[in-house]
C-alpha positions as CSV (number, residue, x, y, z in Angstrom):
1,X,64.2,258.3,155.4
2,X,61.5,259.9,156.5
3,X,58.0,258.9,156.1
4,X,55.1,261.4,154.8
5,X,52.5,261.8,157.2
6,X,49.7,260.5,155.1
7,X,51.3,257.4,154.7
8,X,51.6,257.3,158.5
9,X,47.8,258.0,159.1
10,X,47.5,255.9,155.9
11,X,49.1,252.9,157.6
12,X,47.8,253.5,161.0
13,X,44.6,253.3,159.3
14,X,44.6,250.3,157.2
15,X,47.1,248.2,159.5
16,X,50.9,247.3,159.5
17,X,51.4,245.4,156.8
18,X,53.9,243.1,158.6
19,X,52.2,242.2,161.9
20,X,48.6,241.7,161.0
21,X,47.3,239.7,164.0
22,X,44.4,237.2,163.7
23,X,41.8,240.0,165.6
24,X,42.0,242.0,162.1
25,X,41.7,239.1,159.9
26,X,38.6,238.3,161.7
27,X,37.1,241.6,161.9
28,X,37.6,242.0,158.0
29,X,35.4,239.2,157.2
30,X,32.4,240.8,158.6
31,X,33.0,243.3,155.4
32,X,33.5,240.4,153.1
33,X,35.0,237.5,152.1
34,X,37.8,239.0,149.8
35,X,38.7,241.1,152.3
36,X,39.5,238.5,154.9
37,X,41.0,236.4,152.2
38,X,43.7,239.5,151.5
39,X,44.7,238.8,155.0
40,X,45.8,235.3,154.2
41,X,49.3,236.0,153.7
42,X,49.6,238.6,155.8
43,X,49.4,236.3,158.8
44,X,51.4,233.1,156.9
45,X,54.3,235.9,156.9
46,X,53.9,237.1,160.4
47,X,53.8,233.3,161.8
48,X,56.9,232.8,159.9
49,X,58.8,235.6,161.3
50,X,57.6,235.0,164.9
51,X,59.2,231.2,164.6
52,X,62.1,232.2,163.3
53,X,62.7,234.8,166.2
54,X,63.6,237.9,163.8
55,X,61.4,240.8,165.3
56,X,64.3,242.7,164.0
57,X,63.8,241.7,160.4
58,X,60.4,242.9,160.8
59,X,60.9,246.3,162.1
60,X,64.1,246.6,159.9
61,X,61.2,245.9,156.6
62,X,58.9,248.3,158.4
63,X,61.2,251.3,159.0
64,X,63.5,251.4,155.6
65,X,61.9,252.3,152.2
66,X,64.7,251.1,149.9
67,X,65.8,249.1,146.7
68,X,69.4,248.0,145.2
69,X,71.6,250.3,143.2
70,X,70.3,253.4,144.1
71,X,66.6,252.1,142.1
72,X,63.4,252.6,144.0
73,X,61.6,248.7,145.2
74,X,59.9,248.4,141.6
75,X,63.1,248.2,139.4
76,X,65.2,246.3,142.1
77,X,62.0,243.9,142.1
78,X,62.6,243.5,138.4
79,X,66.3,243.7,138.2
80,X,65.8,240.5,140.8
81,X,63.8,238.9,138.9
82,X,65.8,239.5,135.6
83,X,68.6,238.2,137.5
84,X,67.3,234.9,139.3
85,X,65.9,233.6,135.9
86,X,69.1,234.1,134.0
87,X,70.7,232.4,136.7
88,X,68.9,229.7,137.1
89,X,68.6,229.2,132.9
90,X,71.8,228.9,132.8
91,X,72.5,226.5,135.8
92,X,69.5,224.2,134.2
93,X,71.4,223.9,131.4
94,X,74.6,223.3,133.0
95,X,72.7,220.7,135.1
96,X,71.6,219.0,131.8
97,X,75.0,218.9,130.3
98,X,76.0,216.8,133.5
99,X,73.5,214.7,133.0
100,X,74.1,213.7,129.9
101,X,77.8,213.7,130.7
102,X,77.2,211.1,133.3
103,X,74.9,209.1,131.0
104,X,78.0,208.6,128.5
105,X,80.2,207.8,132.2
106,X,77.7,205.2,132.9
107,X,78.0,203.7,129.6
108,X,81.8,203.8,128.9
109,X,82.3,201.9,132.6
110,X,81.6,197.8,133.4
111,X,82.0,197.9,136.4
112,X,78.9,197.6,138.7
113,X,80.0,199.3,141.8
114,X,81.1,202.6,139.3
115,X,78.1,202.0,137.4
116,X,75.9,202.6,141.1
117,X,78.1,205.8,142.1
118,X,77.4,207.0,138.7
119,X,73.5,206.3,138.7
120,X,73.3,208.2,141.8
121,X,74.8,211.0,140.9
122,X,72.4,210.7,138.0
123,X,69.5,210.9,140.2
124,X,71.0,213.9,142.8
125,X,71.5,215.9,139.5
126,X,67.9,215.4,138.3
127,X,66.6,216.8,141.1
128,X,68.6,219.8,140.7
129,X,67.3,220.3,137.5
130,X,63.6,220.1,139.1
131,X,64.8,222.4,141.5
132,X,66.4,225.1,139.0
133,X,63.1,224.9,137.1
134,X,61.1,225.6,139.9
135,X,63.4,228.6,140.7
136,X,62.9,229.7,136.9
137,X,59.1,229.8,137.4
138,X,59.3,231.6,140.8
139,X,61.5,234.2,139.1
140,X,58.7,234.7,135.9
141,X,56.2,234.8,138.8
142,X,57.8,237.5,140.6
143,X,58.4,239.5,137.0
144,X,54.8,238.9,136.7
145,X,53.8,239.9,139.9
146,X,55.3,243.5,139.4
147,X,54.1,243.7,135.8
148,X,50.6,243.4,136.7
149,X,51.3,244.6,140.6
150,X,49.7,241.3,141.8
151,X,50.6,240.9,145.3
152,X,50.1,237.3,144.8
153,X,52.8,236.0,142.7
154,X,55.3,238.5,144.8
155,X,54.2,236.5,148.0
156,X,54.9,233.2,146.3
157,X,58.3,234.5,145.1
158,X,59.0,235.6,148.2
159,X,58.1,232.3,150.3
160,X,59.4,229.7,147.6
161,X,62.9,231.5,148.2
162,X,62.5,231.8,151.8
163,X,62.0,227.8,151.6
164,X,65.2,227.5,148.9
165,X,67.6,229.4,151.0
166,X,66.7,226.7,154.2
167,X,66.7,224.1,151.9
168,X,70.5,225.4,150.7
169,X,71.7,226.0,154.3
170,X,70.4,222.4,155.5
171,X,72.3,220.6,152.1
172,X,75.5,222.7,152.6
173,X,75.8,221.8,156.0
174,X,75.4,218.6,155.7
175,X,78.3,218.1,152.5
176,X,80.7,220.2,154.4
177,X,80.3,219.1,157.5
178,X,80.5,215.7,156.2
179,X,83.8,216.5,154.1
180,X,82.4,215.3,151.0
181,X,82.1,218.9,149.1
182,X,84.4,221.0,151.1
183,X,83.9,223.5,148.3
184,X,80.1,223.9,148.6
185,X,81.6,226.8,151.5
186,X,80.6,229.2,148.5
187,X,77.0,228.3,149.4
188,X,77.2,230.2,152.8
189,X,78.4,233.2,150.8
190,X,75.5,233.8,148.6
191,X,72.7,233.2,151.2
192,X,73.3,236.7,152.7
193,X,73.0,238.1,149.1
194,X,69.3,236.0,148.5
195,X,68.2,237.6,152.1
196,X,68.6,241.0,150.8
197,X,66.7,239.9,147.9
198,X,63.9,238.8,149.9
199,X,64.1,242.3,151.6
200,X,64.0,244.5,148.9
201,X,61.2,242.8,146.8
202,X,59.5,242.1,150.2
203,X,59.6,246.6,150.6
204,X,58.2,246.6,147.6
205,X,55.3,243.9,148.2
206,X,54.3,246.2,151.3
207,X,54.2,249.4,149.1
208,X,51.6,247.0,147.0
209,X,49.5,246.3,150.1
210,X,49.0,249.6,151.2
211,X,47.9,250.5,148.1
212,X,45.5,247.9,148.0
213,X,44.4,248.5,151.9
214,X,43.8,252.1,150.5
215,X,42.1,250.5,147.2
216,X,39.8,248.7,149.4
217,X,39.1,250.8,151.9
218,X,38.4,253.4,149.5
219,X,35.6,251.3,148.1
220,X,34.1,249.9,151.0
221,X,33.5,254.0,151.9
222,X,31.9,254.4,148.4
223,X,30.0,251.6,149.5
224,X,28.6,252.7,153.1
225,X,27.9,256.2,150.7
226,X,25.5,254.2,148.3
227,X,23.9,252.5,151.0
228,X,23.0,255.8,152.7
């Protein structure tokens, strides 16, 4: 797709809103200290990126304006959202079930050994739980994000399932690779789905900062005017 050429001059302008280097950050805070704080997660992103080695991500989220089922980066953002929060509803819930499932276990059995197996998978559950709540409030933060456009909450969306998809990849290794959960395999299949996630609400978090970028440098002009 090609791009219009005032959003070229817009962005040559105001920056690339993936590889914002240190230089810009600093010469923003000689116009204020919001302005250099915008900056903040523009560089957290771009040192992430650089240690993982993916220039090609980078360019591939510069180049391509697009969203998921034919929808433009706003409604995929949402339908995203929508989605990750039923999801991980309904897996708390499941979770819980287990847990008290494995409460009655405990109680039927005597034995102390059983009893130990049992309490530990009482423990490994709970902190599924934790972890599908926390992926319940990252979804309601990224709903939020595009409700009220708050570049914020999208970045922390973003980041938190950055984190959860290495977190994933590091736990499924280590159960199948350790032949305990040979069926956790199905864990490698839906991290390829979560990266395109991140992709598509990440086109629509740079959309946001341009706008913003504009925003700003719209009023720092009206500024300079007033002065004069």
């Amino acid at each position: 797709m090609r791009r219009e050429p005032e959003e070229i001059r817009l962005r040559e302008t105001v920056g690339s809103v993936f590889g914002a280097e240190e230089g810009n950050a600093r010469s923003s805070d000689s116009d204020g200290s919001s302005s250099g704080a915008k900056n903040v997660d523009r560089g957290i992103l771009s040192r992430i990126l650089r240690f993982l080695r993916c220039p090609e991500i980078m360019e591939f989220g510069r180049d391509v304006n697009f969203g998921c089922c034919c929808l433009s980066p706003k409604c995929s953002s949402i339908l995203i959202g929508g989605i990750c929060l039923v999801v991980c509803a309904v897996t708390t819930v499941l979770l819980c079930t287990e847990l008290v499932a494995l409460e009655y276990l405990e109680n039927l059995h005597s034995v102390t050994k059983v009893k130990a197996e049992i309490l530990n998978l009482m423990v490994f559950t709970g902190v599924l739980i934790f972890i599908s709540l926390g992926g319940c409030c990252l979804a309601i933060a990224l709903l939020l994000g595009v409700y009220k456009e708050s570049t914020r909450l999208i970045f922390a969306w973003i980041v938190g399932t950055a984190a959860s998809i290495l977190v994933q990849f590091v736990a499924a290794l280590v159960e199948v690779l350790g032949l305990e959960q040979p069926f956790r395999l199905y864990k490698f299949i839906t991290m390829p789905f979560n990266i395109y996630f991140i992709l598509i609400v990440h086109n629509y978090y740079s959309e946001l900062r341009v706008y913003e970028d504009h925003k700003l440098l719209n009023n720092l002009n009206t500024q300079q005017e007033e002065s004069n």
